[in-house]
Biopython code that builds the backbone (N, CA, C, O; Angstrom):
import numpy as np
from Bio.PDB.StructureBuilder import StructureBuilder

atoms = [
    (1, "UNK", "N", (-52.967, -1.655, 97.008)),
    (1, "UNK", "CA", (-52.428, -1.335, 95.696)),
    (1, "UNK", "C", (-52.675, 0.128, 95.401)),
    (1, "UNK", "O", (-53.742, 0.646, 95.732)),
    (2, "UNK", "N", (-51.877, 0.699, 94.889)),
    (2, "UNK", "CA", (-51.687, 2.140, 94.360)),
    (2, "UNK", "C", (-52.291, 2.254, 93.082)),
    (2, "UNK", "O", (-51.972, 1.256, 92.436)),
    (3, "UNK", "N", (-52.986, 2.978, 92.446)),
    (3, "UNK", "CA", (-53.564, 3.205, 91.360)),
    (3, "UNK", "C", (-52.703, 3.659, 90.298)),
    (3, "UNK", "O", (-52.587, 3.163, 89.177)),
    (4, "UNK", "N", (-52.010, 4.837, 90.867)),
    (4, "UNK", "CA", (-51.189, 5.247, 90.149)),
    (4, "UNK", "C", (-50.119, 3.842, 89.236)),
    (4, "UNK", "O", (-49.657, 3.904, 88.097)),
    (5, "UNK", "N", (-50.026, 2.929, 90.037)),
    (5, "UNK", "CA", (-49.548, 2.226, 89.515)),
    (5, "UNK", "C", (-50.016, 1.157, 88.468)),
    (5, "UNK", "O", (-49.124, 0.553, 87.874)),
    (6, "UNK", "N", (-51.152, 0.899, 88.218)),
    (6, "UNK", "CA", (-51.979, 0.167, 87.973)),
    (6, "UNK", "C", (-52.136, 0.975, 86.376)),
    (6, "UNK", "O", (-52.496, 2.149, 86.459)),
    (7, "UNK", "N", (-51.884, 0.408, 84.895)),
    (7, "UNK", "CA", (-51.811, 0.853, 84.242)),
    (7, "UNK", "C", (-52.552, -0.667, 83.068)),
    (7, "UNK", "O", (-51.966, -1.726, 82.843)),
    (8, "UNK", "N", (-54.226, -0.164, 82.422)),
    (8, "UNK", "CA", (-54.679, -1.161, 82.177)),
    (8, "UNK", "C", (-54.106, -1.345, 80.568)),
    (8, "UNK", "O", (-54.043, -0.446, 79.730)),
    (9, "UNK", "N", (-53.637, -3.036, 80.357)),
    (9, "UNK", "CA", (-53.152, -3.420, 79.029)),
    (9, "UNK", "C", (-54.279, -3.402, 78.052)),
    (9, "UNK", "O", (-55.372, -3.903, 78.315)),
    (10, "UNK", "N", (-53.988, -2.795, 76.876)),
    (10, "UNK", "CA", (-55.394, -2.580, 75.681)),
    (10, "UNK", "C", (-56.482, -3.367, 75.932)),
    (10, "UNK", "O", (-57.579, -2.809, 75.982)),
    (11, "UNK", "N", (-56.360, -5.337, 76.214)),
    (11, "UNK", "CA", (-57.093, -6.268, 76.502)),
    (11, "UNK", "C", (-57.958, -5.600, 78.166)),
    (11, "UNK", "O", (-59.124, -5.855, 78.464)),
    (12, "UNK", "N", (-57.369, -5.077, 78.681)),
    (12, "UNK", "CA", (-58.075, -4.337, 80.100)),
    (12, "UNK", "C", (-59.116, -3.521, 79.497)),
    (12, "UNK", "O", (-60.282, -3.795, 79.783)),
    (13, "UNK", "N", (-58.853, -2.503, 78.658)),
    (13, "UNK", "CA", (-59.176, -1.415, 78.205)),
    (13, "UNK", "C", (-61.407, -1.453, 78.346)),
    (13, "UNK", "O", (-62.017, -0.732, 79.135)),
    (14, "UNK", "N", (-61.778, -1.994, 77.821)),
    (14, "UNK", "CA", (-62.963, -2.750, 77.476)),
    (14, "UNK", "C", (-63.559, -2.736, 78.937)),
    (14, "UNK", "O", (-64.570, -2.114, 79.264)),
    (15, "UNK", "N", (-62.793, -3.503, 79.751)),
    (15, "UNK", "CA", (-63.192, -3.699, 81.213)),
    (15, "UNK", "C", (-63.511, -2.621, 82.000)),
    (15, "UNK", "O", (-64.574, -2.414, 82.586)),
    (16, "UNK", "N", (-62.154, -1.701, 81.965)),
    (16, "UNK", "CA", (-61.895, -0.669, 82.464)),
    (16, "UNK", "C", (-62.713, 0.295, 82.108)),
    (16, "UNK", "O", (-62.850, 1.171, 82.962)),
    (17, "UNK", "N", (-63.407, 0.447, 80.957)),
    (17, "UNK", "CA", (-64.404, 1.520, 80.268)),
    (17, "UNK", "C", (-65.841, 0.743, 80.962)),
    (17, "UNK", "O", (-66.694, 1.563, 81.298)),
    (18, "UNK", "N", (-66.156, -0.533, 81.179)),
    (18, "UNK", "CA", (-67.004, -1.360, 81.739)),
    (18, "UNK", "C", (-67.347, -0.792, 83.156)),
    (18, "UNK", "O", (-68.433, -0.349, 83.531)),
    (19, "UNK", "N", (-66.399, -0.883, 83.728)),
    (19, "UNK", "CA", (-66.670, -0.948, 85.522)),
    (19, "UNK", "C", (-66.894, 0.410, 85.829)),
    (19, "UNK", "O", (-67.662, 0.709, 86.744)),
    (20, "UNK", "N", (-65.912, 1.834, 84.715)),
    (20, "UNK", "CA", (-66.067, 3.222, 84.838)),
    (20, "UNK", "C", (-67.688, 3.632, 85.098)),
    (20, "UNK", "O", (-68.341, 4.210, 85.966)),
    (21, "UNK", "N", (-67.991, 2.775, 83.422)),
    (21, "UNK", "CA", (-69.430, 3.373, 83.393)),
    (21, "UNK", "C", (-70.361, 2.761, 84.336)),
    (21, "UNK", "O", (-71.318, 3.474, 84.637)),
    (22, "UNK", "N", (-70.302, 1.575, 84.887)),
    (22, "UNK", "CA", (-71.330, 1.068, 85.972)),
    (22, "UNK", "C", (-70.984, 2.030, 87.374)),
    (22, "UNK", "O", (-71.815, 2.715, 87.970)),
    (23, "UNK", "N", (-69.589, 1.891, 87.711)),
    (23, "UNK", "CA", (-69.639, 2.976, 88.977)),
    (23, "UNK", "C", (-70.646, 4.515, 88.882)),
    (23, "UNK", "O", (-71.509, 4.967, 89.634)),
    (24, "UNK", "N", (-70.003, 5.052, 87.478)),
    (24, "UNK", "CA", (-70.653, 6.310, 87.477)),
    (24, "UNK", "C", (-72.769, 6.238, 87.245)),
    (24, "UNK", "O", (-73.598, 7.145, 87.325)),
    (25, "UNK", "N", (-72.929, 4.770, 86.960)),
    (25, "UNK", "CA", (-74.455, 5.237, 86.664)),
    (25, "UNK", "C", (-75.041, 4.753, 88.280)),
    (25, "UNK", "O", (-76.029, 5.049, 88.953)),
    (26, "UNK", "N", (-74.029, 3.990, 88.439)),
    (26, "UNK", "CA", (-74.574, 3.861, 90.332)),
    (26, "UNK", "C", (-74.933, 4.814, 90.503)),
    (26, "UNK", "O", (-76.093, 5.204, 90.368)),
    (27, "UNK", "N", (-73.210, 5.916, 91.132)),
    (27, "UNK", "CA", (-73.174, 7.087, 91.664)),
    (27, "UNK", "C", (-74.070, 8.061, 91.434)),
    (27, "UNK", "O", (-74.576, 8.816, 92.264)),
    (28, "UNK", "N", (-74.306, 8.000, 89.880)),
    (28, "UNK", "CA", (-75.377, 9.262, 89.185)),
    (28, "UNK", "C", (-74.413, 10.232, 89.101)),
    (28, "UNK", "O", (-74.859, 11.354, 89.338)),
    (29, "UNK", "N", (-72.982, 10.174, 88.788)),
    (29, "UNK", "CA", (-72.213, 10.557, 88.427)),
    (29, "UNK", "C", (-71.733, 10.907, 86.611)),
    (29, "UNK", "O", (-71.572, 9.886, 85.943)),
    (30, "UNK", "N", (-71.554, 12.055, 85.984)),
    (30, "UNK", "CA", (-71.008, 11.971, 85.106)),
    (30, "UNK", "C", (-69.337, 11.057, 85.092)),
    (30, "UNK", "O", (-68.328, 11.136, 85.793)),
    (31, "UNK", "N", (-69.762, 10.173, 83.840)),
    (31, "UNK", "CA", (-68.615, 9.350, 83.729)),
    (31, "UNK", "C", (-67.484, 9.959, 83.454)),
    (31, "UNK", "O", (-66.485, 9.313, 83.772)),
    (32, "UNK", "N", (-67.297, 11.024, 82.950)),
    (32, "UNK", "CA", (-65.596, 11.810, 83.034)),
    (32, "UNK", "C", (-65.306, 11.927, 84.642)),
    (32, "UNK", "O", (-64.135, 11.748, 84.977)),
    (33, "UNK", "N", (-65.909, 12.105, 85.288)),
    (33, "UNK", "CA", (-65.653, 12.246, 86.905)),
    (33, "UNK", "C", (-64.631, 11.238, 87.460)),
    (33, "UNK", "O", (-63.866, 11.355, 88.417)),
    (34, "UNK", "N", (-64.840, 10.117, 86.519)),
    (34, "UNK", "CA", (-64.161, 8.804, 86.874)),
    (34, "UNK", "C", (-63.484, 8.353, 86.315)),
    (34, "UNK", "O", (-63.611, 8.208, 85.100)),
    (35, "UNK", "N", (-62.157, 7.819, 87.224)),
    (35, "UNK", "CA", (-60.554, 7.592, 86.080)),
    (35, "UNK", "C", (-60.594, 6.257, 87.083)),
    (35, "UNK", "O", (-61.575, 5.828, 87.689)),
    (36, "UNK", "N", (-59.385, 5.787, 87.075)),
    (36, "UNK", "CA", (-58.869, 4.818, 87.885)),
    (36, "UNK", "C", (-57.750, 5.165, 88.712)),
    (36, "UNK", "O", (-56.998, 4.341, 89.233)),
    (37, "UNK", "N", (-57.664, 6.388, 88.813)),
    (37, "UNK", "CA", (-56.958, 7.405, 89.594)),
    (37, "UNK", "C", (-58.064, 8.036, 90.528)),
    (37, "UNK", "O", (-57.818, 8.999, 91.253)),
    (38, "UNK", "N", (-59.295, 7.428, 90.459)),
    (38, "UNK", "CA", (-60.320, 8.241, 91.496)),
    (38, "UNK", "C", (-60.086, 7.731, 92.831)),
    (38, "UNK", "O", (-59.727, 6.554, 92.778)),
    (39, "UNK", "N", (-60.146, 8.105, 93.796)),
    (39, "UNK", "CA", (-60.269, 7.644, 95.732)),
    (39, "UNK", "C", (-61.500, 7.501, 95.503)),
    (39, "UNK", "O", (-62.009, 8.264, 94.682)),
    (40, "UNK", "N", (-62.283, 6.542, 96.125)),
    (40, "UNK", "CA", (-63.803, 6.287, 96.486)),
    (40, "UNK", "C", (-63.774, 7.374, 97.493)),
    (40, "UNK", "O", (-64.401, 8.330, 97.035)),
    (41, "UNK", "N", (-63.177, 7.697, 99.003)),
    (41, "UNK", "CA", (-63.658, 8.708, 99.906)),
    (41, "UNK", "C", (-63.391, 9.860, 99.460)),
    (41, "UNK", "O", (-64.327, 10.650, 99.580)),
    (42, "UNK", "N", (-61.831, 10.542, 98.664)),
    (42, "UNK", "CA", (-61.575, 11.893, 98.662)),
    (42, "UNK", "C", (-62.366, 12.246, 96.918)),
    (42, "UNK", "O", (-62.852, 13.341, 96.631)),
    (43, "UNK", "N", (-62.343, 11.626, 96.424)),
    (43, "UNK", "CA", (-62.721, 12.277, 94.784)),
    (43, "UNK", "C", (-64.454, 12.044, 95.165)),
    (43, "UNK", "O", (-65.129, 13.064, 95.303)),
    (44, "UNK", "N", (-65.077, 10.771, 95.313)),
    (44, "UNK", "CA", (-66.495, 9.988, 95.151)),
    (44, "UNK", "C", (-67.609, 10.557, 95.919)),
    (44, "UNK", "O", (-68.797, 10.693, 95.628)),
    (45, "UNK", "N", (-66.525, 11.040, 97.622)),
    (45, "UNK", "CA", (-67.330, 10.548, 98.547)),
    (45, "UNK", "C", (-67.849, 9.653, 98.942)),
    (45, "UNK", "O", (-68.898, 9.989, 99.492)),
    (46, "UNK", "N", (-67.645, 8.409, 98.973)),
    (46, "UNK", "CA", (-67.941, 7.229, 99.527)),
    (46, "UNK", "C", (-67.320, 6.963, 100.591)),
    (46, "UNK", "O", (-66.130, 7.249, 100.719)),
    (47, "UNK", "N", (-68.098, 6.310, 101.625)),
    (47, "UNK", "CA", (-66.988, 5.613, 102.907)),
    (47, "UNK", "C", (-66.768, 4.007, 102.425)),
    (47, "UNK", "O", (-67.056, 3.382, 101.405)),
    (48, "UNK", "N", (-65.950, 3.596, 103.995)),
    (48, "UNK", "CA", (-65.783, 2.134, 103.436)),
    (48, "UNK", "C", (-67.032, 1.652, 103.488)),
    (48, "UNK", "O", (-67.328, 1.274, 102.355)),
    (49, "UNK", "N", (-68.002, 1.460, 104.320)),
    (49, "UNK", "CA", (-69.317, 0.984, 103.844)),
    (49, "UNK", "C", (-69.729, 0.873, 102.269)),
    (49, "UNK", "O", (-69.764, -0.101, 101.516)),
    (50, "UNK", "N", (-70.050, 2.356, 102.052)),
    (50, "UNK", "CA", (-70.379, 2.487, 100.480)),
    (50, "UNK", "C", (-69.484, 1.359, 99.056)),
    (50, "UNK", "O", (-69.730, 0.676, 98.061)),
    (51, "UNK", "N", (-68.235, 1.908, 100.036)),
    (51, "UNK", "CA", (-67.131, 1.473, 98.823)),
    (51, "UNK", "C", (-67.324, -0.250, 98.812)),
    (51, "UNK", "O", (-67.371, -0.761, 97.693)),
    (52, "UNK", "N", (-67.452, -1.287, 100.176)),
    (52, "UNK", "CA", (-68.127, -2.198, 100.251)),
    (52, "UNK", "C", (-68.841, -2.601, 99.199)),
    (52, "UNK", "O", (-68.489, -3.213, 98.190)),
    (53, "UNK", "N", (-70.060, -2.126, 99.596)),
    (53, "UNK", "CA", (-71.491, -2.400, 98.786)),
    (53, "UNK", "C", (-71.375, -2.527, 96.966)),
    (53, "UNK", "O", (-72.038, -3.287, 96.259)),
    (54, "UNK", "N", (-70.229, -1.441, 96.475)),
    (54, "UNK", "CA", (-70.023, -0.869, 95.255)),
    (54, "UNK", "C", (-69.600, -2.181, 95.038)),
    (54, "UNK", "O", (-70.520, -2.944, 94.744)),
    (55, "UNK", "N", (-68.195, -2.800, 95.110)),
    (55, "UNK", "CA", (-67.310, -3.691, 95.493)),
    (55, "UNK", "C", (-67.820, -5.077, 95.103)),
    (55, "UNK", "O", (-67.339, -5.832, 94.257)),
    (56, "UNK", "N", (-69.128, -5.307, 96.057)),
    (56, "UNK", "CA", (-70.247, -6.496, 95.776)),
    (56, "UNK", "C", (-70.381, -6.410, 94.449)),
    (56, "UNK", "O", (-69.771, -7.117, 93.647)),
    (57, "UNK", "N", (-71.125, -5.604, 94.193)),
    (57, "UNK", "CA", (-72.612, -5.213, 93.379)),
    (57, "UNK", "C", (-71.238, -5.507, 91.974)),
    (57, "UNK", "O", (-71.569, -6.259, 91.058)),
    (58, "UNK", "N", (-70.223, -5.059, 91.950)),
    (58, "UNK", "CA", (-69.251, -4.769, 90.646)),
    (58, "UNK", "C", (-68.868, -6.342, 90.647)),
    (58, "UNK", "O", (-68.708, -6.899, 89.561)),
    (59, "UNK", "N", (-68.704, -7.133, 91.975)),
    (59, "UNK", "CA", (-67.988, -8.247, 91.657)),
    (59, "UNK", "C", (-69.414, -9.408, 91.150)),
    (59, "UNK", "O", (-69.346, -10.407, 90.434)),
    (60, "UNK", "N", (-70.272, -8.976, 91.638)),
    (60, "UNK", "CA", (-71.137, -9.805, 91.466)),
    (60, "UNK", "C", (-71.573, -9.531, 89.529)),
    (60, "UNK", "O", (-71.893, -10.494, 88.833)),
    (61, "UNK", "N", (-71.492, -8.072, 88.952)),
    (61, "UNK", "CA", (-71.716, -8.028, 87.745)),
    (61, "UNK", "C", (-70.309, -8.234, 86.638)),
    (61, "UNK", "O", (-70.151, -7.735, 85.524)),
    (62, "UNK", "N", (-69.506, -9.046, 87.319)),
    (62, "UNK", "CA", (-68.360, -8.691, 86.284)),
    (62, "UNK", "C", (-67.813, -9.734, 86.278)),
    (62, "UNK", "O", (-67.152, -10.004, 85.275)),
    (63, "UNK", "N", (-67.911, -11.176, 87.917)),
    (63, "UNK", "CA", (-67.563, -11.978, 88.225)),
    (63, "UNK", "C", (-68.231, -13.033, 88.498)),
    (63, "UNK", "O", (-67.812, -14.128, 88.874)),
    (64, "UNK", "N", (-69.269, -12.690, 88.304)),
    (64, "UNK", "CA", (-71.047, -13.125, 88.614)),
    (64, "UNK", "C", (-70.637, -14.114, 90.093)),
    (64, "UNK", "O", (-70.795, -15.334, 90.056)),
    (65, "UNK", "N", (-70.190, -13.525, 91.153)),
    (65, "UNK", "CA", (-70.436, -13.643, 92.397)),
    (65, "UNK", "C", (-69.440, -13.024, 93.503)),
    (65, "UNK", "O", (-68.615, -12.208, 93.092)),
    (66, "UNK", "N", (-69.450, -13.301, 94.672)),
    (66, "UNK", "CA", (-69.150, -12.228, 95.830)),
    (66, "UNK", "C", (-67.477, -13.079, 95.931)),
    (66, "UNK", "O", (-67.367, -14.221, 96.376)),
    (67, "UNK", "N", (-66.371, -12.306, 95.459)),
    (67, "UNK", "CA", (-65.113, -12.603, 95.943)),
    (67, "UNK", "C", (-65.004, -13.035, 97.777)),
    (67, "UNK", "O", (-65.508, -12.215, 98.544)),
    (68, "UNK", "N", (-64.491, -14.028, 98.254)),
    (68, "UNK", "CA", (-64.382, -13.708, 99.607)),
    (68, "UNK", "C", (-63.401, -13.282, 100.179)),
    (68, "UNK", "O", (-63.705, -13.074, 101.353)),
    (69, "UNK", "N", (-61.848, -12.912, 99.878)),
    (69, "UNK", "CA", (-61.117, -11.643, 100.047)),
    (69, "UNK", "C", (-61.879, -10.375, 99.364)),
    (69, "UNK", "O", (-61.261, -9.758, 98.496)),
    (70, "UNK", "N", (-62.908, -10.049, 99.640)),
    (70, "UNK", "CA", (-62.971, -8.692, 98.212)),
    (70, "UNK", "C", (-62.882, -7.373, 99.881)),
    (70, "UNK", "O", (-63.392, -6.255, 99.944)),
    (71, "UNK", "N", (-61.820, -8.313, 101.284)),
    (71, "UNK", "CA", (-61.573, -7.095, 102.619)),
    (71, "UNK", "C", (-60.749, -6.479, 102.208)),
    (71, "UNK", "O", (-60.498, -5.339, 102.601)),
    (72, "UNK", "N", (-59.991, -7.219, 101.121)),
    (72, "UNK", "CA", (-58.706, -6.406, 100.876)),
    (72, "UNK", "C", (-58.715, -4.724, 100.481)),
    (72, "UNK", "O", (-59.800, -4.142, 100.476)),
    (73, "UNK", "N", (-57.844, -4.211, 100.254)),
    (73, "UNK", "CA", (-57.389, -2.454, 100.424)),
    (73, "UNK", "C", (-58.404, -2.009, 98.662)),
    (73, "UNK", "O", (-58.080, -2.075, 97.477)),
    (74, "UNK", "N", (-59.291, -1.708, 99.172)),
    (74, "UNK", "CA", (-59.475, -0.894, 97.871)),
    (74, "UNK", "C", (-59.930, 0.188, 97.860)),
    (74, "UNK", "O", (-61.036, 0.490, 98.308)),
    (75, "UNK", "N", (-59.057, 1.001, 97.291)),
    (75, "UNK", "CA", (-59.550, 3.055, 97.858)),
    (75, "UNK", "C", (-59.633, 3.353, 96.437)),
    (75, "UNK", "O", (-60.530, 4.140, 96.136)),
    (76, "UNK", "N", (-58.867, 2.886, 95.444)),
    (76, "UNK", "CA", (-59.205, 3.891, 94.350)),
    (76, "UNK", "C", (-60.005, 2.951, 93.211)),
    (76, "UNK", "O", (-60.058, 1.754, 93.492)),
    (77, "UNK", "N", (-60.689, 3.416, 91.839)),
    (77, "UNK", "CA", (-61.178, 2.924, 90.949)),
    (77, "UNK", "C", (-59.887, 1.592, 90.316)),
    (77, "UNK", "O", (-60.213, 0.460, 89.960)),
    (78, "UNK", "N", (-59.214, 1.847, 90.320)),
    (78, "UNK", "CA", (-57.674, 1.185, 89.939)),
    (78, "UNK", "C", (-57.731, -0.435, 90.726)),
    (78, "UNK", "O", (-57.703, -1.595, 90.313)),
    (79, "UNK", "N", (-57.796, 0.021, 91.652)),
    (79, "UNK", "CA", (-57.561, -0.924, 92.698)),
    (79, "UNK", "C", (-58.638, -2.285, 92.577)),
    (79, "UNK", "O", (-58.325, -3.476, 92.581)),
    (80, "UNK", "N", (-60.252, -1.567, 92.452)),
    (80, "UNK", "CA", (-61.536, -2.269, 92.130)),
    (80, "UNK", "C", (-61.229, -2.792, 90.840)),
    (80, "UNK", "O", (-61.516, -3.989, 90.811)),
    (81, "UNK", "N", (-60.777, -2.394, 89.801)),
    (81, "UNK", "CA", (-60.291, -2.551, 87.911)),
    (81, "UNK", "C", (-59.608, -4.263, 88.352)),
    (81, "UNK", "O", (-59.968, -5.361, 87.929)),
    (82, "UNK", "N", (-58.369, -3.859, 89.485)),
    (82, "UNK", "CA", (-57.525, -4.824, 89.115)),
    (82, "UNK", "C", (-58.184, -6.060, 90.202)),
    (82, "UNK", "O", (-57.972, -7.262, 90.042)),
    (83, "UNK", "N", (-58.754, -5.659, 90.969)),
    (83, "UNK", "CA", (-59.726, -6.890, 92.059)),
    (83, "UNK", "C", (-60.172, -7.729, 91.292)),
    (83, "UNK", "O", (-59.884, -8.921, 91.394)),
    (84, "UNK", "N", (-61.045, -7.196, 90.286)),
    (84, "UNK", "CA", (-62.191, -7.730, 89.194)),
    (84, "UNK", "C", (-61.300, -8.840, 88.448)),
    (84, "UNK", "O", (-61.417, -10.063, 88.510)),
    (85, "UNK", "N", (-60.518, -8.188, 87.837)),
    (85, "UNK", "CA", (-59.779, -8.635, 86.839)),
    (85, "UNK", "C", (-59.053, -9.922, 87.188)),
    (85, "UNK", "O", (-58.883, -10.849, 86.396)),
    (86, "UNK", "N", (-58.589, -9.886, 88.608)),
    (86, "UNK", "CA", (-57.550, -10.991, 89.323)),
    (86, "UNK", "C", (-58.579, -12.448, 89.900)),
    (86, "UNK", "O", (-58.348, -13.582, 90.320)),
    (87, "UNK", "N", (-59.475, -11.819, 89.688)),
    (87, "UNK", "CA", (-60.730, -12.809, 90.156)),
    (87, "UNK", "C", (-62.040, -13.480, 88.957)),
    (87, "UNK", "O", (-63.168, -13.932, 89.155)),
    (88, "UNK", "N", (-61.336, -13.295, 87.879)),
    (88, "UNK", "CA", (-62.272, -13.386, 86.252)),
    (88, "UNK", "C", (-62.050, -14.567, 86.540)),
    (88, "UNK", "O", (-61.180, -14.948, 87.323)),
    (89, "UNK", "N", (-63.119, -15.523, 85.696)),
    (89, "UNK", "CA", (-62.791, -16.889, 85.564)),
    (89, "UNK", "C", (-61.924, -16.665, 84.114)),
    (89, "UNK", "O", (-62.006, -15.620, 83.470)),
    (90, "UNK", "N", (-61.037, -17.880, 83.689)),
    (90, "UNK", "CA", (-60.330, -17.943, 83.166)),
    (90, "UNK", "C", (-59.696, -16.844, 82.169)),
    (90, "UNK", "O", (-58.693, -17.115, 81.509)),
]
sb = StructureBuilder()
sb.init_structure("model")
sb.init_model(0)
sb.init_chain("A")
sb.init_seg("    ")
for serial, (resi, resn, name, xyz) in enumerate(atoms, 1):
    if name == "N":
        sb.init_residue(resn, " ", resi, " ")
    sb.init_atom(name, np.array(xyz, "f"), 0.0, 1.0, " ", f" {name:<3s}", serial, name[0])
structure = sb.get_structure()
């Protein structure tokens, strides 16, 4: 999924400000650093390993456990937003 495409509905909004600020206090990142237009490798620096681990740790705090597709393509913040989201209980 393309980020660019990925455009969160007001009801997202909440989430999306949610997962921003947990990525960035991981990273030790200032949270403006982070859109849903970010690349984990070219903006973050993260590899797929890292981006992995992030991936867990987000699905496990947002979904309270480990998706088992969570192999699928995820390069940008966008992509992780809409993983989360497609995998909420109800």
């Amino acid at each position: 999924m393309r980020a660019d495409i990925f455009t969160p509905s007001p009801e997202e909004e909440t989430l999306v400000a949610k997962i921003c600020t947990f990525i960035a206090q991981h990273l030790r990142v200032d949270l403006d650093s982070i859109s849903i237009d970010s690349h984990f490798r070219d903006d973050l620096g993260l590899d797929l390993l890292d981006t992995v681990e992030l991936t867990i740790l987000i699905e496990k705090e947002f979904v309270n456990r480990e998706v088992a597709d969570a192999s699928e393509e995820i390069e940008f913040v966008g992509d992780l937003i809409h993983h989360i989201e497609a995998h909420q209980p109800g």
